[in-house]
N, C-alpha and C positions, 0 to 999 in steps of 0.2 A: 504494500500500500504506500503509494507515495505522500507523505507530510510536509517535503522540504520544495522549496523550489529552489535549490541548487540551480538547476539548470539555467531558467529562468535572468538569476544573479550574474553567472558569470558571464551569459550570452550577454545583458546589460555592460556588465565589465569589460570586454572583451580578453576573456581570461581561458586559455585553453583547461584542455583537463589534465594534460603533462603537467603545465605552470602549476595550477592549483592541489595537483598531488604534489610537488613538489613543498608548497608554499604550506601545506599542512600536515607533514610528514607521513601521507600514505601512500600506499601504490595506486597506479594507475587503472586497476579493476577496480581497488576499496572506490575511489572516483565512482568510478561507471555505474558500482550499485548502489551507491549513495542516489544518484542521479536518476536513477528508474527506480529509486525507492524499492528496491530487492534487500536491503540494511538497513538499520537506523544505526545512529549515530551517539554514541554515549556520552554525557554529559560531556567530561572535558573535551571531547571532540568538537561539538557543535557547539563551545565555548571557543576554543583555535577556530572555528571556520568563521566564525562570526567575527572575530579579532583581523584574520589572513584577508574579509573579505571587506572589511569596515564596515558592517551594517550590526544592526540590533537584533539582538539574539532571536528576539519575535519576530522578525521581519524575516527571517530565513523559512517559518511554518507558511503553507498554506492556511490559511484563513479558513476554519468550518463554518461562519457566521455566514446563513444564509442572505446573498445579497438580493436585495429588491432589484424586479424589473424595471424596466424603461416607464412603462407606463404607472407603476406605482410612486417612483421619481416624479413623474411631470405633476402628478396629479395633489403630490405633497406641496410643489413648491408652487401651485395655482393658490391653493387651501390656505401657503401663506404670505400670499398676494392678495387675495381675499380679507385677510384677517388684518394686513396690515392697512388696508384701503379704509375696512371698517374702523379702526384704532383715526386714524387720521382725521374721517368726517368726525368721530365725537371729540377729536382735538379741535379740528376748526370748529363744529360748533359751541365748543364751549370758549372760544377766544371771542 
């Protein structure tokens, strides 16, 4: 089950997976199954990768927080368009 998005990261970085085994003292398989999520990674591991890669140790997980769709997005930020339109008329009418 993949949790990391290694992959993700380093393609951002442009960081191979030779460099990056290198840069965190594993072999170049530990790499590859880090990266199809075939391994996890033990604390001080994914403490060095988060160090090797400069990012935040949480930033390395996949996200389980389910994300809202498009249309639940628009539809929140109408509601507070709406709300703010509201607040404003009972500002000016009370000025």
């Amino acid at each position: 089950m993949k949790i990391l998005r290694l992959k993700e990261i380093l393609k951002e970085k442009g960081i191979t997976g030779k460099e990056f085994a290198l840069m965190v003292n594993v072999t170049e398989a530990s790499v590859s199954n880090l990266v199809k999520g075939d391994s996890i990674p033990r604390k001080q591991l994914l403490i060095d990768i988060a160090a090797a890669l400069d990012v935040d140790l949480k930033d390395l997980f996949i996200s389980t927080k389910p994300q809202k769709n498009q249309k639940e997005i628009i539809q929140t930020i109408k509601n507070s368009i709406e709300d703010l339109e509201a607040l404003y008329d009972t500002i000016d009418k009370r000025s």
